[in-house]
C-alpha positions in Angstrom: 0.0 0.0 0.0 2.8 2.6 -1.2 3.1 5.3 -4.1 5.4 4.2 -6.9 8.8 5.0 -5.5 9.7 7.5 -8.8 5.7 8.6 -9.0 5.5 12.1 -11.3 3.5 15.1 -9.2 4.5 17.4 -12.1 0.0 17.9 -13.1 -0.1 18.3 -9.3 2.3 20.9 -8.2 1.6 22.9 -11.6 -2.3 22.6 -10.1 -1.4 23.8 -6.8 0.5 26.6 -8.1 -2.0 27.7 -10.1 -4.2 27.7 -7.0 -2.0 29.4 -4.9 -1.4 32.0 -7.4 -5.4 33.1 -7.3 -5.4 32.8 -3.5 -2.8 34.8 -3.3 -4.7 37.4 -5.0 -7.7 36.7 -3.5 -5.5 37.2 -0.2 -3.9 40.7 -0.9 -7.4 42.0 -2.0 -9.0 41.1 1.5 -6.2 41.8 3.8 -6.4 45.8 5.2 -3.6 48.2 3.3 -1.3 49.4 6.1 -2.4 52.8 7.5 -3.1 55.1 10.2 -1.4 54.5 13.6 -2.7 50.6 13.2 -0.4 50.3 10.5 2.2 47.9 11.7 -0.6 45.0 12.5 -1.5 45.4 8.7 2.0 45.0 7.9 2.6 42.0 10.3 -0.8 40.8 8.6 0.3 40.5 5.6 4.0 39.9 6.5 2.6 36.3 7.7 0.2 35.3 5.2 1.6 36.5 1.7 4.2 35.7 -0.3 4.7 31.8 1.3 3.9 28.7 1.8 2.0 25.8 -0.7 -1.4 26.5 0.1 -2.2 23.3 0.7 -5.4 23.7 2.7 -6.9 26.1 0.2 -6.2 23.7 -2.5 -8.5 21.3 -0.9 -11.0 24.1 -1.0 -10.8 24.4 -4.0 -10.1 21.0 -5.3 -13.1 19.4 -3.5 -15.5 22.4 -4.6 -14.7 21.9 -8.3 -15.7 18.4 -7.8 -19.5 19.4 -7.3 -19.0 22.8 -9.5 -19.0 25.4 -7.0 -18.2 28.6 -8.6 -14.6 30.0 -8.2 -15.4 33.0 -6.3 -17.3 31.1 -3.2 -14.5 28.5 -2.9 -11.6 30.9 -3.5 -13.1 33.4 -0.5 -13.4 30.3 1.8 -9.7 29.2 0.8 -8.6 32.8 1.8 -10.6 32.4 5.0 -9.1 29.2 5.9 -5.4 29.8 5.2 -6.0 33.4 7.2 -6.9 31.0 10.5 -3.5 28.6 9.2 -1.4 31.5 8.8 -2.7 33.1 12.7 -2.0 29.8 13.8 1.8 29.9 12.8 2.4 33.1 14.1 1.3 31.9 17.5 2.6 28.8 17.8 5.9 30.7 16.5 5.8 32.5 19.9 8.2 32.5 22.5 5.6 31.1 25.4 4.6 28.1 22.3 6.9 26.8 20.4 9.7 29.6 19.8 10.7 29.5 16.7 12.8 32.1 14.8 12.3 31.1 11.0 9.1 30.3 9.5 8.9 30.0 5.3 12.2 31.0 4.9 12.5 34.2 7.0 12.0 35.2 10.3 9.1 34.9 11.8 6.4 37.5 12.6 7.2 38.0 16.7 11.1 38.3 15.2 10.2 40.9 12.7 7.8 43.1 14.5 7.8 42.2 17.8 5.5 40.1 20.4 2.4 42.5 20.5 2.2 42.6 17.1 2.8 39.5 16.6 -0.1 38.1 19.0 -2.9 41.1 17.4 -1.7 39.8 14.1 -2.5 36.2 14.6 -6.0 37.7 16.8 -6.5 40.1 13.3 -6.3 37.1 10.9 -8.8 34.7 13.1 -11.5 36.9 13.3 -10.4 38.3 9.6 -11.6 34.8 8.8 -15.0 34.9 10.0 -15.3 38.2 8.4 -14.9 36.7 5.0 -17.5 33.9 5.3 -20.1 36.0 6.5 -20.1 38.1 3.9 -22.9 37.5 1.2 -19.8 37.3 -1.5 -18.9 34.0 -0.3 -22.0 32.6 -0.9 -25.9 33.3 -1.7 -27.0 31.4 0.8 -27.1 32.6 4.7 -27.5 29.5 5.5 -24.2 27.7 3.7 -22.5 31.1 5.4 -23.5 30.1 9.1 -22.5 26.8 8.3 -19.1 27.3 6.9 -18.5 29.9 9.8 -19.5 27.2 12.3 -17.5 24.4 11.1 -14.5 26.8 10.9 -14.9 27.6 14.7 -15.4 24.0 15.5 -12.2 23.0 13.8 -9.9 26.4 14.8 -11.3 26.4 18.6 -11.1 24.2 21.5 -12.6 21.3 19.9 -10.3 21.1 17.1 -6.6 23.0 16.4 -6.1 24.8 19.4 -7.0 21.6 21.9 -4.2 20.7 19.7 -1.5 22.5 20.5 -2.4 22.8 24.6 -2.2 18.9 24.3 0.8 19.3 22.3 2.4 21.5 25.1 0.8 19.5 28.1 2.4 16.2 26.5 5.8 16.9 26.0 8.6 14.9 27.5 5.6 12.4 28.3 6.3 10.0 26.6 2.7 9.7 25.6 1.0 6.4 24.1 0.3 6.4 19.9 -3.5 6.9 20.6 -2.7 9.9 22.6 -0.4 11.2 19.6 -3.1 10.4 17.2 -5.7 12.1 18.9 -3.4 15.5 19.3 -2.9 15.3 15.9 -6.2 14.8 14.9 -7.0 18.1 16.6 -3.8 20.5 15.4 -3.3 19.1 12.6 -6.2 17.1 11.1 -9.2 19.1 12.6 -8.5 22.3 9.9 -7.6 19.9 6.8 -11.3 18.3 7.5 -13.1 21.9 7.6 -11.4 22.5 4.0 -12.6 19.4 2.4 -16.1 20.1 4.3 -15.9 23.5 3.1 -16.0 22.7 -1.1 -18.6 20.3 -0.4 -20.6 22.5 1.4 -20.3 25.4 -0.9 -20.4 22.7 -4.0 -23.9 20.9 -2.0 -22.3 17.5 -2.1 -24.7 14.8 -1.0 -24.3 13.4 3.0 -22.3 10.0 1.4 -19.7 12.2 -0.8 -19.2 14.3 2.4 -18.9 11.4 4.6 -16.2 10.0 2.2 -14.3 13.7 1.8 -14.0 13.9 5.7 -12.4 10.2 5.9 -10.4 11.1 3.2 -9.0 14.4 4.9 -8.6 12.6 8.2 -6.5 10.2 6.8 -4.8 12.7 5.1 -4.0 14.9 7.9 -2.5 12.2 9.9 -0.2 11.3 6.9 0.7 14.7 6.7 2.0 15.0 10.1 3.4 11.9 9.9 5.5 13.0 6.9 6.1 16.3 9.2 7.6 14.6 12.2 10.1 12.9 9.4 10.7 15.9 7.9 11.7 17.7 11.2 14.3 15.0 11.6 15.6 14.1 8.7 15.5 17.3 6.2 17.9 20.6 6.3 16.7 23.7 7.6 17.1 25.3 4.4 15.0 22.9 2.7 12.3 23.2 5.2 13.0 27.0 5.7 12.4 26.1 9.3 14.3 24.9 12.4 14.9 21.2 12.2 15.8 18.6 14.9 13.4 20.6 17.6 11.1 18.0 18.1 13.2 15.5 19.7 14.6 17.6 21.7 11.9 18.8 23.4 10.7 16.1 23.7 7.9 16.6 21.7 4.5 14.1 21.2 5.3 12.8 17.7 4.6 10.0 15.2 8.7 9.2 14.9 9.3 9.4 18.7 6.1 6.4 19.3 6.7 4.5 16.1 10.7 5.0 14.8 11.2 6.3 11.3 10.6 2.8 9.8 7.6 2.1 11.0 6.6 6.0 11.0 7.5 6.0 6.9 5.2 2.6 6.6 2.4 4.1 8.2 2.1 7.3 6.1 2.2 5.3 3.1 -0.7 2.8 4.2 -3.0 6.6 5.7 -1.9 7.9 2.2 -3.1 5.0 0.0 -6.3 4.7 2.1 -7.0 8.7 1.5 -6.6 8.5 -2.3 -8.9 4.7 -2.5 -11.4 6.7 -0.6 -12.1 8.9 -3.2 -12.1 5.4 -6.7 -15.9 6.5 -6.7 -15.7 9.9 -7.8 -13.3 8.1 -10.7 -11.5 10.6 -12.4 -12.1 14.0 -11.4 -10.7 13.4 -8.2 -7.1 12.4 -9.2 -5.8 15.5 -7.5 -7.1 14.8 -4.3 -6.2 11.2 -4.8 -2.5 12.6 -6.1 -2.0 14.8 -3.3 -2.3 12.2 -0.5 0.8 10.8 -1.8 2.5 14.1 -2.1 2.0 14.5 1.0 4.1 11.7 2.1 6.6 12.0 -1.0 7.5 15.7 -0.1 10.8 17.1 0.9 9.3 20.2 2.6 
């Protein structure tokens, strides 16, 4: 249950460029101009959220959306909203009291560049930023699809999803904690977001209860593979391939896959969450051979 060893993501990368090239404009439209004594938040703002990163979660957006033909504009607004809470996420969990880090994408992070308090009303700016762009009629004609997109983004950002993450993430380490407890904390920080974004494009796209029901296995499997793939590329790739810190985990004894299971065994198990993602999805044949592709991407990846 592996990817071919040598298997070509040259139709998939050149997809998710494309999709992070109309986010990103999507992105620099919604985010405020810097001005006025509030200017440095709007340039920490956008400091962390343009310019960086693959856009991963809004290409799920999208991806699943187009599978139902949602229109462009709805999903692209949603993708913005959900890599705003992403982005906030980072910048906090970059922090000095979380996780302090000093390079993020390459550069240094947001606390590094423009201090704490801007740092922490940045992250606050691009959460509720978020919420913002869902409610707004632009993201969809429907009220209701809006209230629910907007509650299944709180349920997955809040303390029922990403952030019970990372206080069990910071509660666990040097624990030693057992593979359930791992898989559960990543479930929430990692997997709990990649769910809303393929709820998202079947929400805005009206995807019957049994597509949906297959979309969110399929982005629960592939959130734990991604994580997986994560803790493996914390200890085994070079910061500058990352453009990140590397080796931190271990040494602070963090809650990962590689510390409970050993690389071997860590490597195996991404593969098997990978192929399971992409066989969820044989009934939608074709059109799904993104999604299916990017499951084992997100295993194959060097950063």
């Amino acid at each position: 249950m592996s990817a071919p060893l040598q298997e070509d993501f040259s139709e998939l990368t050149a997809a998710m460029a494309a999709t992070a090239a109309g986010v990103e404009d999507c992105l620099e439209a919604l985010l405020p101009q810097p001005q006025g004594p509030e200017a440095r938040l709007h340039e920490a703002m956008r400091y962390a959220v343009l310019g960086g990163g693959k856009r991963m979660r809004p290409f799920l957006v999208l991806e699943t959306g187009r599978l139902f033909g949602a229109p462009e504009s709805w999903l692209l607004r949603a993708a913005a909203a959900v890599e705003c809470v992403h982005c906030y996420s980072l910048v906090h969990d970059d922090l000095p009291c979380m996780d302090d880090d000093a390079l993020r994408r390459g550069k240094p992070t947001v606390h590094v560049a423009y201090g704490e308090a801007a740092a922490v009303l940045a992250g606050d700016a691009l959460l509720t930023l978020a919420f913002e762009i869902l409610a707004d009629e632009e993201s969809h004609r429907d009220s209701l699809v809006r209230v629910r997109l907007i509650a299944a983004l709180a349920e997955a950002a809040g303390a029922r999803g990403m952030v019970a993450g990372q206080m069990a993430d910071l509660a666990l380490e040097g624990a030693g904690p057992a593979f359930a407890e791992i898989e559960r904390l990543q479930a929430l920080k990692t997997g709990a977001l990649i769910g809303f974004c393929v709820r998202a494009g079947a929400l805005i796209g009206q995807a019957e209860e049994e597509a949906l029901d297959a979309l969110l296995a399929y982005g629960a499997d592939l959130g734990l593979a991604f994580q997986i793939a994560d803790d493996l590329l914390d200890d085994g790739a070079s910061p500058e391939e990352l453009g990140k810190a590397t080796a931190k985990d271990a040494a602070r004894g963090k809650a990962t896959f590689l510390a409970a299971l050993g690389a071997d065994r860590a490597r195996t198990q991404a593969l098997n969450l990978a192929a399971r993602a992409a066989a969820r999805l044989d009934f939608l044949g074709e059109k799904a051979k993104l999604l299916q592709r990017l499951a084992h991407y997100a295993v194959a990846r060097r950063r």
